[in-house]
ZADRENMAR-684229 format. One record per residue (C-alpha): residue number from 1; x, z, y. Coordinates in nm, 2 decimals, padded with zeros to 4 digits. Last residue first. Layout:
+-----+--------+--------+--------+
|   k |      X |      Z |      Y |
+-----+--------+--------+--------+
| NUM |      X |      Z |      Y |
...
+-----+--------+--------+--------+
//
This chain:
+-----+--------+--------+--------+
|   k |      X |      Z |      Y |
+-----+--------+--------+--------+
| 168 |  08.60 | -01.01 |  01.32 |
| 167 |  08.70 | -01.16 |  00.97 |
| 166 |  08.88 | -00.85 |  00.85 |
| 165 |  08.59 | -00.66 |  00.90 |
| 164 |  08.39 | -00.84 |  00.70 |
| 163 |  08.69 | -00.85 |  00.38 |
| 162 |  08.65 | -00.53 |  00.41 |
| 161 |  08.25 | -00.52 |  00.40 |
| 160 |  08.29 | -00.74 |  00.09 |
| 159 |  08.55 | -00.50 | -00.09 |
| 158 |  08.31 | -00.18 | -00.06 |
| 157 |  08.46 |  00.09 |  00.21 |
| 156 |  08.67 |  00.40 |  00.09 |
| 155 |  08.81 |  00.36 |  00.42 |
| 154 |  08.81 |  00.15 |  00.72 |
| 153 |  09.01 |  00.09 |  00.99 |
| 152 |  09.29 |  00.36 |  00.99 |
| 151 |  09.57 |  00.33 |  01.23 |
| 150 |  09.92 |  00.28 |  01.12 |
| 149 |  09.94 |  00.06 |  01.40 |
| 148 |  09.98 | -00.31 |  01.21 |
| 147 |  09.60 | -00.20 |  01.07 |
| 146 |  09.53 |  00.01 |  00.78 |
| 145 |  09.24 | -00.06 |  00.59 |
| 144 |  09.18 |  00.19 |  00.25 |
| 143 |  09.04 |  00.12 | -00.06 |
| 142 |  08.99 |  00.36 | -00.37 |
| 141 |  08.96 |  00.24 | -00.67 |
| 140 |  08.90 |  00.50 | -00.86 |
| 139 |  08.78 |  00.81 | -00.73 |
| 138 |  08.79 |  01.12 | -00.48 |
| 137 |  09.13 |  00.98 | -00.27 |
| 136 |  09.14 |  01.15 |  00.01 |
| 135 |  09.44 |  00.94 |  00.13 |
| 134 |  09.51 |  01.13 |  00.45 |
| 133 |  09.51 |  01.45 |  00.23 |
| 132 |  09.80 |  01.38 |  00.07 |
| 131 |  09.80 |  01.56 | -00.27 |
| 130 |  09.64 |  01.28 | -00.48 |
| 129 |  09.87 |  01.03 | -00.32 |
| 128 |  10.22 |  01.21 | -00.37 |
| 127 |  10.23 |  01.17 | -00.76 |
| 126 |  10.60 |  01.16 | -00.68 |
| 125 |  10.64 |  00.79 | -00.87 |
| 124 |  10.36 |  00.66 | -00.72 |
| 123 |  10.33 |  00.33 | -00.88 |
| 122 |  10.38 | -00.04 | -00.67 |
| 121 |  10.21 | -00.38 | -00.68 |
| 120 |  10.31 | -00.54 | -00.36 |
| 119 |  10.01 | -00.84 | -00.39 |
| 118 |  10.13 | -01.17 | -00.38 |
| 117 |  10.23 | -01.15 | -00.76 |
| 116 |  09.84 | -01.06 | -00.85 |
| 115 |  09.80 | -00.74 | -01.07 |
| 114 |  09.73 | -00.77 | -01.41 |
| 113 |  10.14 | -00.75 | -01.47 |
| 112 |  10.12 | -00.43 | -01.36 |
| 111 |  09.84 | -00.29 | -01.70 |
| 110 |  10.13 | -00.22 | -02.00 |
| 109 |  10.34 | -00.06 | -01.73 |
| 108 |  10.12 |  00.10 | -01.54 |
| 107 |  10.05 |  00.33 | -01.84 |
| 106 |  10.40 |  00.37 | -01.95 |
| 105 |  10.47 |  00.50 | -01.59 |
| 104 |  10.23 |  00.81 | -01.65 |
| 103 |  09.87 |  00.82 | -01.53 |
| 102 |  09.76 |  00.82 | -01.19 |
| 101 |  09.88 |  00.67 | -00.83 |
| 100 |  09.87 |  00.33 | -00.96 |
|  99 |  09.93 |  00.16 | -00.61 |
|  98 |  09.77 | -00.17 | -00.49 |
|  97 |  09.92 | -00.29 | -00.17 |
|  96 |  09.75 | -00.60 | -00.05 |
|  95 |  09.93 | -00.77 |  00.32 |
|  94 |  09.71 | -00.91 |  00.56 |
|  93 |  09.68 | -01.14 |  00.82 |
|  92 |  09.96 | -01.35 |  00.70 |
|  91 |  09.79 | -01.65 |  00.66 |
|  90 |  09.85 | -01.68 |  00.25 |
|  89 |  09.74 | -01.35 |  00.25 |
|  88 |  09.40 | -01.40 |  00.46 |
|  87 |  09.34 | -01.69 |  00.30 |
|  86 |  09.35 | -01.55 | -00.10 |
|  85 |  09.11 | -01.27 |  00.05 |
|  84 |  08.88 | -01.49 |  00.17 |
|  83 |  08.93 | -01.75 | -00.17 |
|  82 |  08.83 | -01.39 | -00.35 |
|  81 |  08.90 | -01.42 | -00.73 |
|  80 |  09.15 | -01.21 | -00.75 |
|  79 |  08.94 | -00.94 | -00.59 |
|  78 |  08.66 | -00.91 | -00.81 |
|  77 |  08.90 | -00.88 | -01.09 |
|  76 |  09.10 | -00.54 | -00.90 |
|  75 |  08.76 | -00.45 | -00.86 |
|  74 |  08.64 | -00.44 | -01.23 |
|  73 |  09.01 | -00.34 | -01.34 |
|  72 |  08.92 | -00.01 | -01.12 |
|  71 |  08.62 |  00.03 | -01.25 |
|  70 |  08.68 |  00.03 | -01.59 |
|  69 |  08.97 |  00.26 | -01.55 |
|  68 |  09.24 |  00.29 | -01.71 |
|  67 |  09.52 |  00.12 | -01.45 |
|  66 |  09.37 |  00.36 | -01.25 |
|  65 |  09.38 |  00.21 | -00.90 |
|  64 |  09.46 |  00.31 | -00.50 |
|  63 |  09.42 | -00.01 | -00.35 |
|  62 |  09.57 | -00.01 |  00.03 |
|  61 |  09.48 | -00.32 |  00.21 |
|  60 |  09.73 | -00.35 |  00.51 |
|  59 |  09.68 | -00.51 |  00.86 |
|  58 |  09.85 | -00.74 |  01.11 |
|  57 |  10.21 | -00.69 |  00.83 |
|  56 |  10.52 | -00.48 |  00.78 |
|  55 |  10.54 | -00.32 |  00.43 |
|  54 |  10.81 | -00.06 |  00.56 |
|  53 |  10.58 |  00.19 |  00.65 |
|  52 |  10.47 |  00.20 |  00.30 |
|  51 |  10.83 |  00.31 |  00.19 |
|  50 |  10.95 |  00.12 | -00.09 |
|  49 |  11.15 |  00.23 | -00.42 |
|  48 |  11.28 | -00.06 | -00.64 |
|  47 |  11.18 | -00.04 | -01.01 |
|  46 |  11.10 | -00.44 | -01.04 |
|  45 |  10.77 | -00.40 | -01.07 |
|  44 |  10.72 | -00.17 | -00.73 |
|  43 |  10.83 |  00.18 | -00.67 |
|  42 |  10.66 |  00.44 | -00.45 |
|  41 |  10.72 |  00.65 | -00.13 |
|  40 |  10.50 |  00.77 |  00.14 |
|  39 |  10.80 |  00.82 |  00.39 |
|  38 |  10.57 |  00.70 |  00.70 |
|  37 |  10.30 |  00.92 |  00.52 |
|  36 |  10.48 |  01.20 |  00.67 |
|  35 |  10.44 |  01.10 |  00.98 |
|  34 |  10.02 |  01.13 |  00.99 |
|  33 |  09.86 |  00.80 |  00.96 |
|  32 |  09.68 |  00.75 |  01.30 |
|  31 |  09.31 |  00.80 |  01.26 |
|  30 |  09.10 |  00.49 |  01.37 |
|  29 |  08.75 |  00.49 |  01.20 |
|  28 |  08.57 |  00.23 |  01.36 |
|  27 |  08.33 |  00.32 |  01.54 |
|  26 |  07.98 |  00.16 |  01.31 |
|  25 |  07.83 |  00.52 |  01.23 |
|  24 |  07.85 |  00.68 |  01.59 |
|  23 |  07.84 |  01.05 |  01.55 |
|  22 |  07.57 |  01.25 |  01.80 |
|  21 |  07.27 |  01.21 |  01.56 |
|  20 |  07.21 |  01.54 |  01.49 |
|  19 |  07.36 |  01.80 |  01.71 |
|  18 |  07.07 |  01.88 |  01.87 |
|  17 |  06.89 |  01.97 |  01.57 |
|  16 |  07.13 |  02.24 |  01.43 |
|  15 |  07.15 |  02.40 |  01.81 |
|  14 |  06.76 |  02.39 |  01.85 |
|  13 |  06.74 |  02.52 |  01.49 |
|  12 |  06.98 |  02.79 |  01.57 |
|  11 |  06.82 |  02.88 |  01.88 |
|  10 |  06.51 |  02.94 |  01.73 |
|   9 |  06.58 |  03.12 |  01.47 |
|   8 |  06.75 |  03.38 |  01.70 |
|   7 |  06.40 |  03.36 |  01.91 |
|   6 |  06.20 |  03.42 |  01.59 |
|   5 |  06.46 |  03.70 |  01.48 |
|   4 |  06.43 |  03.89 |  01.84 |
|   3 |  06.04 |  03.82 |  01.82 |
|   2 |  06.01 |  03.99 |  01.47 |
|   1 |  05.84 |  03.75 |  01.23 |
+-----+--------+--------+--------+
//
């Protein structure tokens, strides 16, 4: 190898390398929610339209769910039968917002009354979800922590280490 490309090579490995391991995996992941998703907008069971800034509470469990989808029912299951997460609501801690951001309202229809009546079951009547990028929502369910800030906790996180951070 030339000298001037072994010394180019090099530096980029030294710069690759000494960027590894500079990111702290347990921070928590605080991102205020951009403005714009103050006006996120979506309907609940009865057809009235909420804001999710208005759904006032210590912290908010966002469930982005296909009505559809194995999975999604598979979770949404998981999570009625959660004592924690039963304690936590009935405290006040937290508030559960599951949101049907897919499919059409016929769809939700048939599945909303699956959904617990102490969560705010809601559908995205704009279809807004999938094109904020805040939500980065790549499958279904998709579970976001938001705390009385606005500021993100966790995201895309497994139920269980949810419901552990909620215990801290």
């Amino acid at each position: 190898m030339k000298p001037f490309r072994k010394y180019l090579w090099n530096i980029l490995a030294l710069v690759f390398f000494s960027c590894q391991g500079e990111a702290s995996y347990d921070a928590p992941q605080k991102v205020s929610i951009e403005p714009a998703l103050s006006d996120y907008e979506f309907i609940d069971i009865a057809g009235a339209r909420h804001l999710l800034n208005d759904v006032k509470a210590e912290n908010k469990l966002l469930i982005f769910y296909d009505p559809e989808g194995l999975q999604s029912q598979q979770q949404i299951a998981e999570m009625k039968k959660s004592t924690q997460l039963a304690d936590l609501i009935k405290e006040e801690r937290l508030r559960v917002v599951a949101i049907c951001p897919v499919g059409d309202l016929n769809d939700w229809n048939t599945y909303k009354n699956t959904i617990p009546a102490q969560w705010i079951n809601g559908f995205d009547i704009k279809g807004e979800a999938s094109k904020k990028e805040f939500f980065a929502i790549k499958s279904y369910p998709t579970l976001l922590l938001i705390n009385e800030n606005n500021e993100l906790l966790k995201r895309d996180a497994d139920f269980q280490s949810l419901l552990l951070a909620l215990d801290k």
